[in-house]
N, C-alpha and C positions, 0 to 999 in steps of 0.2 A: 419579602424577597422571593424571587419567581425561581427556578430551578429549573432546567431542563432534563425531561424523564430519561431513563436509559433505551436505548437501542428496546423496540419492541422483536421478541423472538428471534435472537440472533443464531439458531440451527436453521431456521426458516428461511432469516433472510442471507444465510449462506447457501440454502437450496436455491435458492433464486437466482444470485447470483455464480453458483456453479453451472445453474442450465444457461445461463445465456452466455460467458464465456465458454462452454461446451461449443454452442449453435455457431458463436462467433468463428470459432475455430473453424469447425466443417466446413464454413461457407465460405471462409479464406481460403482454407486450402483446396476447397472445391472447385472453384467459385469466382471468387474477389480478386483471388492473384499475390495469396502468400507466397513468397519468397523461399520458405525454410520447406526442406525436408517434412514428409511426412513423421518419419525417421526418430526425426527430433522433439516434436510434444510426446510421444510417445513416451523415446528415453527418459524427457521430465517428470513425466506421471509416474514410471515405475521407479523413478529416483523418490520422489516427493512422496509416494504411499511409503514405500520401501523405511528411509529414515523417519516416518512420522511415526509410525507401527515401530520401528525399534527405540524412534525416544519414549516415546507411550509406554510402552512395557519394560526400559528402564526405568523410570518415574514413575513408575506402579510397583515394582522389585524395591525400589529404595524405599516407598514409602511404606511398604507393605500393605499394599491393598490391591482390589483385582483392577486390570487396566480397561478403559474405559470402553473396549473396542471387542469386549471379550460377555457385552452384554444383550447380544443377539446382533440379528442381522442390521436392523435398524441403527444399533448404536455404532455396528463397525461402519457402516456405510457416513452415517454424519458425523463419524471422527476424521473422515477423509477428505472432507469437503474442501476443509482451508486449504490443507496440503494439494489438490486438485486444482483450485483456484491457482496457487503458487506457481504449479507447475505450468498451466497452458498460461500462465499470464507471461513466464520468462520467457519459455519457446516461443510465445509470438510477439514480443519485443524485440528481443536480441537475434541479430543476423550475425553468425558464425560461420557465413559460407557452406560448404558442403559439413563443416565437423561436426560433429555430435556433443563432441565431451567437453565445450566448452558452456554449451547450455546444462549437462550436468551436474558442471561444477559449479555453476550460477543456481542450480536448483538447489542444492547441497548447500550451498551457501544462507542459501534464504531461510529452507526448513529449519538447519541448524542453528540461525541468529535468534529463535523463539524458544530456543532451550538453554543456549549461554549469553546472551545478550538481553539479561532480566533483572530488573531496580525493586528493592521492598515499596510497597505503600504503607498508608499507614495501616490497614487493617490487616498489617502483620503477614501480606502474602505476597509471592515477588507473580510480577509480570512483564513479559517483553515491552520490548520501547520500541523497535525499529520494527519499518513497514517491512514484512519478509521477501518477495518479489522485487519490490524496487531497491533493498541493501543487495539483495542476490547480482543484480542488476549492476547497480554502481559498483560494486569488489570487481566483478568480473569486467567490466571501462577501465579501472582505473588497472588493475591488472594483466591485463589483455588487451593490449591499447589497438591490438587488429582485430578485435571483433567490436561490432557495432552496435548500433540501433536500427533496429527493419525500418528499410525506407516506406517515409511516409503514402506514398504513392500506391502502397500493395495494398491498399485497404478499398480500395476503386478504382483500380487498374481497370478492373472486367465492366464498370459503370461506365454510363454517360448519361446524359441530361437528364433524365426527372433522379435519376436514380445516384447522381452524385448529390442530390439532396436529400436522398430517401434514406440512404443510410445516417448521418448523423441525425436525421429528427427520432428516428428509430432509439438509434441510442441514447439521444437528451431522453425521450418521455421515459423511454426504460430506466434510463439512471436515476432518472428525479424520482421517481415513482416508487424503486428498493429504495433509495435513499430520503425518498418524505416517509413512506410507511414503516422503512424495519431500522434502516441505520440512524436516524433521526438526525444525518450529516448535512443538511441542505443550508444552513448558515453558513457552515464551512466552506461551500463550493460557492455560494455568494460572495464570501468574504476573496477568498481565490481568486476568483473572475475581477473582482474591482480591480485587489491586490494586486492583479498581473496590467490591469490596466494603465495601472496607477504609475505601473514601476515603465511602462512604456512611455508613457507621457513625462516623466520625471528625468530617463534619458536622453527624452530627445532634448529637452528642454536645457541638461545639463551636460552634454555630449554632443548633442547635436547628431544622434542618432537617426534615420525616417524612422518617423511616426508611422507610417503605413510599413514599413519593414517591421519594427517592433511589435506591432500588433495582428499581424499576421499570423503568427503559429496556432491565432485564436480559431482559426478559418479549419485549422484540417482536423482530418477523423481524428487521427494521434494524441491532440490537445484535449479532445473529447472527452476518448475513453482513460489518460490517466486523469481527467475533470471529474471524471461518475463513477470510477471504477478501480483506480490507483488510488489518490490524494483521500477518498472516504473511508479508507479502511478503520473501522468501528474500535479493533484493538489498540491500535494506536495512535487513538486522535484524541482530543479532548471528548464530553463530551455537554461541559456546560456551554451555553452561546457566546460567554466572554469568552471563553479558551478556544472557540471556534475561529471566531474571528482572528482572535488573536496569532492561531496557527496558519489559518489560511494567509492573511496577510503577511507571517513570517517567510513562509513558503515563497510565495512572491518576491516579497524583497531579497531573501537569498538568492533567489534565482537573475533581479536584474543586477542586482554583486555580480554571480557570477557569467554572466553573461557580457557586462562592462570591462572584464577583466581577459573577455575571450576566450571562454571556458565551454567545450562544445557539451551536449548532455544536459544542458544547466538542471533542467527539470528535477530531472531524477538526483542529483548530487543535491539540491535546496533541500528536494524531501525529505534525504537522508540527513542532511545537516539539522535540521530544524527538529526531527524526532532523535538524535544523539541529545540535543539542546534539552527537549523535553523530558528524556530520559535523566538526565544528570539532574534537572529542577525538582521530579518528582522525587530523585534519589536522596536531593539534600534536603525537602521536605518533607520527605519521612523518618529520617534520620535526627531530626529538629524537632519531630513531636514525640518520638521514642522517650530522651528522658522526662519529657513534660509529662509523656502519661504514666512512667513509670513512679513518677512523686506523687499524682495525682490518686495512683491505687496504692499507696506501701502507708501501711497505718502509722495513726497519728501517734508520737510520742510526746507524753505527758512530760514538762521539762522536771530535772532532779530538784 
């Protein structure tokens, strides 16, 4: 039986993936024609360091040990990573018009779903289930039904001809490239891609949806970056090649659900839906081998 390895150096390939959502950002807001305030990645960065360093040194107080951020420069800087990631990924999804506080209460949201929103495994230790940016994400739609999604257009607004293909080749080799070398997610974004094809083809077929409408969202940056850089998140994906598939193509099918049912967002509510799904499976599968291993180590008695 073949095994898929785990994620190679996952501090690594959050430094990777921290500097290019960095670059992305500048050059949006430089640049490309982001929409949102400068204002606002800002506010999410000093939300997202701010609660990640306070839940860290609560979870360090509780457990009684030193927290992990307290072990030189090095180690406070790559405790920040995720939480960095979290934050420039909400502020430049979500358009809240000129407000501030509704991106940080989408970042507040996200950081904190990786401290209370946590399932045991089996090897006896709990860890989050839900993507943290894209839950931040979907509370603050379903909540804030007047803030949105950054229109897709602010990503090559400032392009034109070589250069509105410059930017997604950029991105694919970049994505593929953290995701063959360090997340080892690249079955997952395969499976995704059919998956979303699939569920195109399947509506039209059964709806009578266009087929060229339906498979269109494939075409712009948006689709892209949560393709290479949302939907691979290492924490919370599978990471054997059946469970890749498995989710990618979940992902999809919730999303032409809810897409047929008229549900704007779809994207981001599948991915949430489909990592709650996952959370509860791993939850009742670990919960199912609890007492099986508990018989399995309590010594054998001799009958009377």
């Amino acid at each position: 039986m073949t095994v898929d390895r785990p994620p190679v150096r996952p501090v690594a390939a959050l430094r990777r993936f921290a500097i290019a959502i960095t670059v992305l950002n500048l050059l949006g807001h430089s640049w490309l024609g982001f929409e949102q305030s400068w204002l606002q990645p800002v506010a999410a960065l000093l939300t997202a360091y701010g609660l990640e360093l306070a839940l860290e040194a609560a979870s360090a107080w509780a457990a009684r040990r030193r927290p992990r951020f307290a072990d030189g420069v090095g180690a406070f800087i790559d405790s920040l990573l995720a939480a960095h990631i979290t934050g420039l990924a909400v502020a430049m999804l979500l358009y809240a018009n000129s407000r501030v506080w509704p991106v940080v209460f989408a970042t507040a949201v996200a950081i904190g779903s990786k401290a209370l929103l946590r399932v045991p495994t089996s090897g006896g230790r709990w860890r989050h289930v839900m993507n943290p940016s894209n839950f931040g994400i979907s509370v603050t739609l379903v909540l804030l039904p007047w803030v949105s999604i950054a229109p897709p257009y602010q990503f090559t607004e400032a392009l034109s001809g070589w250069g509105d293909w410059a930017l997604p080749v950029v991105i694919v080799v970049s994505g593929s490239l953290l995701n063959a070398l360090f997340t080892r997610r690249i079955t997952l974004i395969l499976a995704w891609l059919v998956g979303f094809a699939g569920q195109a083809v399947a509506r039209h077929l059964l709806t009578g949806a266009s087929l060229p409408a339906a498979l269109a969202p494939m075409t712009g940056v948006a689709f892209v970056l949560f393709t290479f850089y949302m939907i691979t998140d290492p924490a919370t994906t599978p990471s054997s090649r059946r469970g890749q598939i498995a989710f990618g193509v979940g992902v999809a099918a919730a999303y032409g659900a809810l897409v047929s049912q008229h549900v704007v967002f779809g994207m981001f509510f599948a991915l949430t839906g489909v990592c709650c799904a996952r959370g509860a499976l791993l939850a009742i599968g670990a919960r199912r081998r609890t007492p099986l291993a508990a018989a399995q180590e309590a010594p054998y008695a001799m009958p009377a």
